[in-house]
matplotlib code that plots the C-alpha trace (Angstrom):
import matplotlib.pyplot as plt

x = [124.4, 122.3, 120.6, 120.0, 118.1, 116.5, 115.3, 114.2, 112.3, 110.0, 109.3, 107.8, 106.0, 104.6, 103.4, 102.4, 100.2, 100.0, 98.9, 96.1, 94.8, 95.2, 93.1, 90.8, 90.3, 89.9, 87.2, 85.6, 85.3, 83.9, 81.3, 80.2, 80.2, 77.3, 75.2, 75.2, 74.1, 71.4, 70.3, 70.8, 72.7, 72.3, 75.6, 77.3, 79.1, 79.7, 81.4, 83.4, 84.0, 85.5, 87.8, 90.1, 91.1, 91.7, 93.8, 96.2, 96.0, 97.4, 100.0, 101.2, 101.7, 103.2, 106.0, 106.6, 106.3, 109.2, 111.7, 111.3, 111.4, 114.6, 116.2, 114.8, 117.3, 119.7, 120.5, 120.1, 122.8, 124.8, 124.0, 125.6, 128.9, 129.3, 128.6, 131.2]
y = [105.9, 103.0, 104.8, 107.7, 105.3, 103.6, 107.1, 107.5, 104.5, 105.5, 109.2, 107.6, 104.8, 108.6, 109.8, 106.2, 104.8, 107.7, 111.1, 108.9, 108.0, 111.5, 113.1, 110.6, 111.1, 114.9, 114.2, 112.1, 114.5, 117.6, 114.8, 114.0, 117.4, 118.0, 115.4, 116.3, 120.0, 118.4, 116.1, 118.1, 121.7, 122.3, 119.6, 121.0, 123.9, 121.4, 118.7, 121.5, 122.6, 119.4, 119.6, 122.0, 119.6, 117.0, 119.0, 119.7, 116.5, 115.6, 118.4, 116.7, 113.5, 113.9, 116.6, 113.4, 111.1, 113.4, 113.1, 109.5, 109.5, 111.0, 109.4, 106.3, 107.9, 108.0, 104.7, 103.8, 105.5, 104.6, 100.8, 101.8, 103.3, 100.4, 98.0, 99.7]
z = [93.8, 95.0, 97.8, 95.2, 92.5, 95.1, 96.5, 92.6, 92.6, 95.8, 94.4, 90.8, 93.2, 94.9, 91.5, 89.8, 92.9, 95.8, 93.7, 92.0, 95.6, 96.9, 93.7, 93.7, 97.1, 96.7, 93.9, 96.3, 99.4, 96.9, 95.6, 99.0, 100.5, 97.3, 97.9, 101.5, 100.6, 98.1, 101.0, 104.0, 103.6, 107.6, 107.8, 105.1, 107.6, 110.6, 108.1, 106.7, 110.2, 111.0, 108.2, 110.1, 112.9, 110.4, 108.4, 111.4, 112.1, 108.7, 109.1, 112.6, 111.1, 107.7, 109.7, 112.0, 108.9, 107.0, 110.2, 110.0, 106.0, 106.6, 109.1, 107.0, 103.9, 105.9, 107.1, 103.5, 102.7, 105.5, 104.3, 101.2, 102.3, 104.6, 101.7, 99.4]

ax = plt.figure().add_subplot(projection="3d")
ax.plot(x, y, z, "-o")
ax.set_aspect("equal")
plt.show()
């Protein structure tokens, strides 16, 4: 039960502080991608290029980042059982 509503705590920390950062940062990247193509359009295709390795690159790490999310739960909960 303790592991669980401290589990509960970190996923309404993810919606209250981390999905604010990731929409902001969404906003931010279609902002800059249109003042590029008002200031430059020939980047536009190479920035948008570049967004493919960085997406895989994203994918790579938050796979790695949910094994060691879990493993992190686990021990948790193994804290817990050895506590009660």
């Amino acid at each position: 039960m303790a592991a669980r509503s401290s589990l509960s705590r970190e996923i309404v920390a993810f919606f209250e502080r981390d999905m604010v950062v990731a929409i902001y940062c969404l906003y931010s990247v279609v902002g800059a991608l249109a003042m590029l193509a008002w200031a430059d359009p020939v980047l536009v295709p190479y920035c948008l290029a570049l967004m493919l390795p960085a997406y895989l690159l994203s994918r790579w790490v938050g796979s790695e980042s949910l094994v060691l999310n879990g493993r992190l739960n686990d021990e948790v909960e193994h804290e817990v059982s050895v506590i009660e």
